[in-house]
C-alpha positions in Angstrom: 4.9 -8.1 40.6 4.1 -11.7 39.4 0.8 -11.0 39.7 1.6 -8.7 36.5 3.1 -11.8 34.4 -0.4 -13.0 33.8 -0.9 -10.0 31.4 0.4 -12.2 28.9 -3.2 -13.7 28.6 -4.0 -10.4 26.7 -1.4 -10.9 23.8 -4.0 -11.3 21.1 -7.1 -9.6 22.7 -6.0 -6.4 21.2 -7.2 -6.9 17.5 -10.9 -7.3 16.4 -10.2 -9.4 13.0 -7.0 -10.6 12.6 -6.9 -20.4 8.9 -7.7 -23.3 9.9 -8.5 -26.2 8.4 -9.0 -30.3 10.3 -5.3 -30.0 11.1 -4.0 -26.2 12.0 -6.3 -23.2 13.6 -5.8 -19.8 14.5 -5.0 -17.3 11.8 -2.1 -19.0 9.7 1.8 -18.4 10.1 1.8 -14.8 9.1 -1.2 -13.9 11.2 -0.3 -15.2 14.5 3.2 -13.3 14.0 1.5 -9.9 12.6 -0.7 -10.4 16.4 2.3 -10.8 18.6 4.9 -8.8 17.1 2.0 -5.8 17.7 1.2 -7.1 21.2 4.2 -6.3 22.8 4.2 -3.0 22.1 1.0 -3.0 24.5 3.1 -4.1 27.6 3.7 -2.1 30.7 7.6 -0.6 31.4 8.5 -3.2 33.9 7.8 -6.2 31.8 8.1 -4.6 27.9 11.8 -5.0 28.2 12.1 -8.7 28.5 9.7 -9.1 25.8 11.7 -6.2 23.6 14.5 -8.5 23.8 12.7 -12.1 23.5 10.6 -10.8 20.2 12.3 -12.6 17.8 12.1 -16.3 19.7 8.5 -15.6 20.2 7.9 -15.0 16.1 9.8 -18.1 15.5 7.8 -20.0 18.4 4.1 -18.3 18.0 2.8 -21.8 15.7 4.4 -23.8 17.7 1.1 -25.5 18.2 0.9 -26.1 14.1 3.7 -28.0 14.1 2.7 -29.7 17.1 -0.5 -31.2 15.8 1.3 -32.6 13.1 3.9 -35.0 15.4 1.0 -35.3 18.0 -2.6 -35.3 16.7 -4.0 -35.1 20.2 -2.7 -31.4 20.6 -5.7 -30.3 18.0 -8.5 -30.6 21.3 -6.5 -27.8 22.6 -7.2 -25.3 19.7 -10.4 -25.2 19.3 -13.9 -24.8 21.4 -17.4 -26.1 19.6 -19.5 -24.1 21.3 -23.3 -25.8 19.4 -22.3 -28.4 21.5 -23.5 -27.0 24.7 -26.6 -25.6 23.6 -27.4 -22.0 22.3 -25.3 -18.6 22.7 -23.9 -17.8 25.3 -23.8 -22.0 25.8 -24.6 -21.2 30.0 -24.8 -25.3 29.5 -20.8 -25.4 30.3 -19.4 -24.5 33.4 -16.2 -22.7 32.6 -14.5 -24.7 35.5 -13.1 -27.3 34.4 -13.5 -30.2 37.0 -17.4 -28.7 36.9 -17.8 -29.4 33.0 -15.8 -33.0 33.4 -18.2 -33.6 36.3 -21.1 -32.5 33.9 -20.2 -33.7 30.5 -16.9 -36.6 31.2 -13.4 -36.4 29.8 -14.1 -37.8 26.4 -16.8 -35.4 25.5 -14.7 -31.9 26.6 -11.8 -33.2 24.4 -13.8 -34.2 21.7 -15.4 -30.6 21.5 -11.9 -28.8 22.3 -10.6 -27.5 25.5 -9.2 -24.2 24.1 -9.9 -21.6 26.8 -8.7 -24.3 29.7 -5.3 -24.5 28.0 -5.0 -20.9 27.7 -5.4 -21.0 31.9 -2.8 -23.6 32.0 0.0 -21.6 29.6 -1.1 -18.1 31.4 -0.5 -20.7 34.8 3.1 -21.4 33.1 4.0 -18.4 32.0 3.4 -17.0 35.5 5.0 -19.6 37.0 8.6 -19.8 34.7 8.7 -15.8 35.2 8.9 -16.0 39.1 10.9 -18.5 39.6 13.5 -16.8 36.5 13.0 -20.1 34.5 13.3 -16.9 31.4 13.8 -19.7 28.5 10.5 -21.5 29.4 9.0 -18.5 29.8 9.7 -17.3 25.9 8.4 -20.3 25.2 5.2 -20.4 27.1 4.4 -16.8 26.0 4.9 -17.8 22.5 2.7 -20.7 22.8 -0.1 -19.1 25.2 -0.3 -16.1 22.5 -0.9 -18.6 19.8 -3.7 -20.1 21.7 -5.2 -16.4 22.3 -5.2 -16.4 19.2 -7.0 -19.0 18.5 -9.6 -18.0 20.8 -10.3 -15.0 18.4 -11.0 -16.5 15.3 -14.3 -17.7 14.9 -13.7 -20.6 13.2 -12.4 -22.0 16.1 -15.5 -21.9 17.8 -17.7 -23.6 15.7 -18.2 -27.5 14.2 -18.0 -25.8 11.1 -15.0 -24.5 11.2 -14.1 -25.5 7.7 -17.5 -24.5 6.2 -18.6 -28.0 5.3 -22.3 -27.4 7.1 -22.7 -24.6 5.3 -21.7 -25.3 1.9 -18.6 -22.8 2.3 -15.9 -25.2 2.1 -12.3 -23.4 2.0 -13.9 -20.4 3.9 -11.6 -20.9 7.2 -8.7 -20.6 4.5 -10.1 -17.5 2.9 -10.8 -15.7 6.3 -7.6 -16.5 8.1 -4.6 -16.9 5.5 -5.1 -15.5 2.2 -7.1 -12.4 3.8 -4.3 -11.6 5.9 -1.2 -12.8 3.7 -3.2 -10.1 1.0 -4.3 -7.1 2.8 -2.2 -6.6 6.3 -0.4 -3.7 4.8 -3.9 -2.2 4.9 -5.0 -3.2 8.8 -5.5 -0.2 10.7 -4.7 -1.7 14.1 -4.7 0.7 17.1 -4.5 -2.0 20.3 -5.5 -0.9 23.5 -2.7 -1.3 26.2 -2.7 -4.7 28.0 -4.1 -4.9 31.1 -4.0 -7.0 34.2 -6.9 -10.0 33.9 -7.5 -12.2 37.3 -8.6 -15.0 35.3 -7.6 -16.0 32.4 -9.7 -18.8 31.8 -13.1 -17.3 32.3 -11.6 -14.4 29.8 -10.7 -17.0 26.9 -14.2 -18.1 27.5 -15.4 -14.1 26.6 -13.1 -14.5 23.4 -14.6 -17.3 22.2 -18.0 -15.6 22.7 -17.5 -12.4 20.8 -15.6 -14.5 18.1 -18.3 -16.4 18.1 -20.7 -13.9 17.7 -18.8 -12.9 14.2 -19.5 -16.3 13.2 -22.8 -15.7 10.5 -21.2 -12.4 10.1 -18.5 -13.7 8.2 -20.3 -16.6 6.2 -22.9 -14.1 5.2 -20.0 -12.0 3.6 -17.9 -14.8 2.4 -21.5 -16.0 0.5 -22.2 -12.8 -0.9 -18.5 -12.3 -1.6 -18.7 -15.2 -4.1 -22.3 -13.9 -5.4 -20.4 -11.7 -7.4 -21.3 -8.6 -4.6 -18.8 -5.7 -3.8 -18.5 -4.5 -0.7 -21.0 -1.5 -0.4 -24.0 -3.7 -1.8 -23.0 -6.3 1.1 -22.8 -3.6 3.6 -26.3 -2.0 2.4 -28.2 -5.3 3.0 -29.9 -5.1 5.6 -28.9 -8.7 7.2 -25.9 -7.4 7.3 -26.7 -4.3 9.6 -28.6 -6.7 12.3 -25.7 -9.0 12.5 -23.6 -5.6 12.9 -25.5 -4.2 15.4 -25.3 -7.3 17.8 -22.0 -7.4 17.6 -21.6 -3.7 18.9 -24.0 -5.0 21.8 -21.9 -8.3 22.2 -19.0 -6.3 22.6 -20.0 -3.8 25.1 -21.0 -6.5 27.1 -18.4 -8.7 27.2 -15.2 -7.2 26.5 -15.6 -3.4 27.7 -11.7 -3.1 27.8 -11.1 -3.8 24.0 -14.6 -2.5 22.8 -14.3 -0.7 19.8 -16.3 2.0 18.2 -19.0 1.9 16.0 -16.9 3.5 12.9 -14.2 0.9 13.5 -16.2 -2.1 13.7 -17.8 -1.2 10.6 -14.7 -0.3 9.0 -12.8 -3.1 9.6 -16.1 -5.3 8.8 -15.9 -3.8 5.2 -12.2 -3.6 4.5 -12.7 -7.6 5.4 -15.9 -7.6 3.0 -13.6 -5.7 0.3 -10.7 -8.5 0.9 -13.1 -11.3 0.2 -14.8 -10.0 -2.7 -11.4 -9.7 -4.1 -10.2 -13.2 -2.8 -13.0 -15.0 -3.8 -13.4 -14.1 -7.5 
């Protein structure tokens, strides 16, 4: 049955768009709360339970991580993965073990460009871990904190040098996408999460998030610069740029995450509720 406990590393896979900035990632307070609190609704019988009850400690403890960074600055290397750095999608240049990439790239470099998906391996390692041996308040804690990096791993902001839109002249974007979009419009998410599911490796998975985030990347600065064009919704969604980026995506996620793969109507639903939200934030 331990084998089960690693199903934790799927907290946050369930949603396809749930801010960071030089000093905090993920998707703010409210969204890393909104992303668990659904999650555990998505757990199997024997563990649901234990997670029914823990709910509360894991909404106070989810940004753990945010507070964190701010006593110890050296915590931010775990939040974050630049994927440029290693060459062009899908960055095949970095092994996803990690004594492979130190081997490759040394010490300095990995934490300089983040080592997000490795500490999701080491909390889903935890988490596992405190559950068998009945260590149950390390365990709230470690689920709290390994959902908060899974988290992370889905926001594409976190995968990028320009996560706070400084390269492309967007600056403020990480706050629009993460925060204000989700502190605004939740009410109007139409989340319908897949139940979790067992994964064998965690680490190689967070290195999938970080892909298909990544692959949302220009899709969301395109938006976010039409957004402050003065362009509505429908006239971003009829340019054509627009439909390309769309379309890869749909192949991205077929490809890479076939158990949360969503369909084409939702994709471009929730792509245009998000282009709506912008349009509305940014003016």
């Amino acid at each position: 049955m331990s084998r089960r406990f690693q199903v934790l590393s799927v907290l946050t896979v369930l949603l396809a768009f749930a801010t960071c900035s030089p000093t905090a990632c993920a998707w703010g307070n409210n969204g890393n709360k909104l992303i668990v609190n659904r999650a555990i609704d998505t757990l199997p019988a024997d563990l649901r339970p234990f997670f029914d009850t823990s709910r509360a400690e894991l909404l106070n403890h989810v940004n753990d991580p945010f507070v964190t960074v701010e006593k110890i600055p050296a915590e931010r290397k775990n939040q974050f993965l630049y994927l440029e750095k290693y060459g062009r999608f899908p960055f095949e240049l970095l092994p996803r073990n990690y004594k492979a990439a130190v081997s490759k790239f040394g010490k300095s470099k990995l934490e300089a460009n983040g080592l997000l998906p490795w500490q999701i391996g080491v909390y889903s390692a935890k988490l596992t871990d405190a559950m068998h041996t009945g260590k149950w308040d390390d365990a709230k804690i470690y689920a709290a904190v390994l959902a908060s990096y899974v988290a992370a791993a889905h926001d594409p902001f976190n995968t990028t040098d320009n996560m706070d839109g400084h390269l492309s002249g967007q600056k403020g974007i990480n706050e629009r996408f993460g925060t204000s979009l989700v502190d605004r419009y939740s009410s109007f998410f139409f989340m319908r999460p897949n139940d979790a599911i067992f994964i064998a490796d965690p680490t190689d998975h967070a290195f999938e998030a970080c892909l298909s985030s990544h692959s949302w990347l220009e899709t969301v600065l395109y938006a976010d610069r039409e957004a402050r064009r003065g362009l509505n919704a429908a006239e971003v969604a009829r340019s054509p740029p627009h439909f390309v980026t769309m379309r890869n995506q749909f192949i991205s996620n077929g490809a890479t995450d076939p158990g949360t793969r969503p369909s084409q109507e939702d994709a471009l639903h929730k792509a245009n509720l998000m282009f709506a939200s912008h349009g509305a934030i940014s003016r």
